[in-house]
C-alpha angles and dihedrals in degrees: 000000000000087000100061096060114077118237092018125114116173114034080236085082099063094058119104128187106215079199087072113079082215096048090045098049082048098057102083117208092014098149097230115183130251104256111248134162116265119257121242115258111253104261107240116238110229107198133130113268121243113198094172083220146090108266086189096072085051113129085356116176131279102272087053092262131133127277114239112254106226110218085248085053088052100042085051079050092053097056107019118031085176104063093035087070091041085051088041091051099042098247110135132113127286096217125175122212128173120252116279130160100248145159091290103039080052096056100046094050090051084043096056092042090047091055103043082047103053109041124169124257074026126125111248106260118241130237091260090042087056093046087054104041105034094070084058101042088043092056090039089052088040087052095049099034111019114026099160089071093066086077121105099246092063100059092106094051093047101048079052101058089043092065094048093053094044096044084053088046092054097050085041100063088039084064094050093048091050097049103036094248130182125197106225093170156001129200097357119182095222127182136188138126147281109217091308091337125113120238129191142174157103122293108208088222141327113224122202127210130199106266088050106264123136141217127210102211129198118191115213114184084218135093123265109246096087094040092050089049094055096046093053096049090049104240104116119100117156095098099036092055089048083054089057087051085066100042097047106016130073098270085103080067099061110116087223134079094288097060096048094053100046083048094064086053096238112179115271118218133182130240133177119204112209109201106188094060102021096240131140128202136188149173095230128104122215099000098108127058104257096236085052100139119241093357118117118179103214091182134206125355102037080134111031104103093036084049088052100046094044089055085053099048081048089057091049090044091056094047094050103257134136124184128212125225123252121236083242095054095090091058104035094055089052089055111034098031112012099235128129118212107230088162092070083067088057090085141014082217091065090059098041097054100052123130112248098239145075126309116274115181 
């Protein structure tokens, strides 16, 4: 380019810094603005929001009913009113994010081989069956939800999950042995009520014992500190509310195993399956045989104070009010509650409306 400019020898010359007072006055016909003082931003207003209608009846079907609340949807509810009616109206953000094997990828592939190994009116594999099975059901799941780990560069990451998953299913079927479990069910689309609201979603499985109870069982690729927390300070409540589907939904009319124990109205207990550290835990008291390795019943009340303040967000919600989180909410809920509260990353807007005070739940 150098050449087609007359009196210039290296393209060097042409460049000019508008930093540079010398550079800027030599650049003719550059359209410089006028110099101003800045305005002042416009001061956001931080108040509760007031609808005077029911949020609930927002984007209902299309026979003017109702959509189903999934227990995630409630427990956003619980600690961030905000984000659940962003979430409810579709407003969140579209982000893209390249491919990585996280939490969540992790989950869905030991989801996927938990369920295609322990299938109900199955025999409990044992630990040599799992050894042998789990390396096929973990490259089948890789092929139909996770493609991208096929690749070369992620061998590392995928004979390490293998032996996550395969160390948890292990555990797993110990637990089943020891008890005298029977998987029901897996991945059941379950649905019911709260009070006169519809529920839906998926139960990761449904175990049977011996005498009849049941346990709803939710699998989380995690460790169990947090989990255990949260149950003792009352403030878990997925299971629990996929405990209420079967209690109040269709599932006691299934013509299988299920139905017809759910039709004798055996008692239903909880139990979270912590993968990363092999540990269950559960709200019952005296099901399990006390030397029972890794199980821990935590008993009654691992939801009573998360039931009461959804009810209470569900109130709000009817009324039209949302209420914003509090600067101290983040903190209060790990301590008081251990929760953290992933929704508030759902949206810049959640962060930068918060009421500068403590928390209040």
């Amino acid at each position: 380019m150098a050449r087609l400019f007359e009196g210039v020898e290296e393209a060097s010359g042409l460049v000019r810094e508008l930093e540079r007072r010398d550079d800027l006055l030599a650049c003719r016909g550059l359209a410089l603005a006028q110099e101003r003082a800045p305005d002042p931003g416009r001061a956001l207003t931080i108040a509760d929001l007031d609808f005077q209608r029911n949020l609930l009846r927002v984007k209902t079907r299309a026979d003017g009913s109702l959509r189903p609340l999934s227990p995630s949807s409630l427990a956003t509810l619980m600690v961030s009113p905000l984000a659940w009616l962003l979430s409810r109206l579709g407003l969140e953000g579209k982000e893209w994010c390249p491919e990585a094997l996280d939490v969540a990828t992790k989950g869905t592939l030991a989801h996927r081989v938990f369920e295609d190994l322990f299938s109900p009116g199955q025999p409990i594999p044992t630990e040599a069956e799992i050894g042998t099975r789990v390396p096929t059901l973990l490259q089948q799941a890789v092929r139909d939800l996770a493609p991208f780990l096929l690749a070369a560069a992620w061998r590392v990451e995928r004979a390490h999950l293998q032996r996550e998953i395969q160390c948890a299913a292990t555990s797993w079927s110990a637990f089943l042995g020891s008890s005298g479990g029977q998987v029901l069910g897996n991945e059941l689309w379950l649905d019911g009520r709260l009070d006169d609201l519809p529920l839906h979603g998926s139960a990761d499985s449904v175990v049977g014992l011996p005498d009849g109870r049941i346990f709803v069982v939710d699998f989380k690729k995690s460790k169990s500190a947090k989990r255990r927390e949260q149950m003792e300070q009352g403030y878990d409540s997925q299971a629990s509310l996929y405990r209420l589907m079967l209690q109040t939904g269709d599932a006691q009319n299934r013509d299988d195993e299920l139905g017809r124990a759910l039709r004798q109205g055996h008692e239903i207990g909880v139990l979270y399956y912590l993968m990363n550290d092999q540990v269950a835990l559960t709200d019952t008291a005296g099901w399990l045989q006390g030397d029972l390795p890794g199980a821990f019943e935590l008993g009654a009340g691992i939801s009573t104070a998360a039931m009461a303040l959804i009810r209470e967000r569900i109130g709000q919600i009817r009324r039209g009010e949302v209420r914003l989180n509090g600067q101290g909410d983040e903190e209060w809920y790990q301590k008081n509650a251990g929760i953290t509260i992933y929704a508030l990353d759902n949206s810049p807007l959640l962060r930068l409306f918060m009421h500068p005070r403590e928390a209040q739940p």
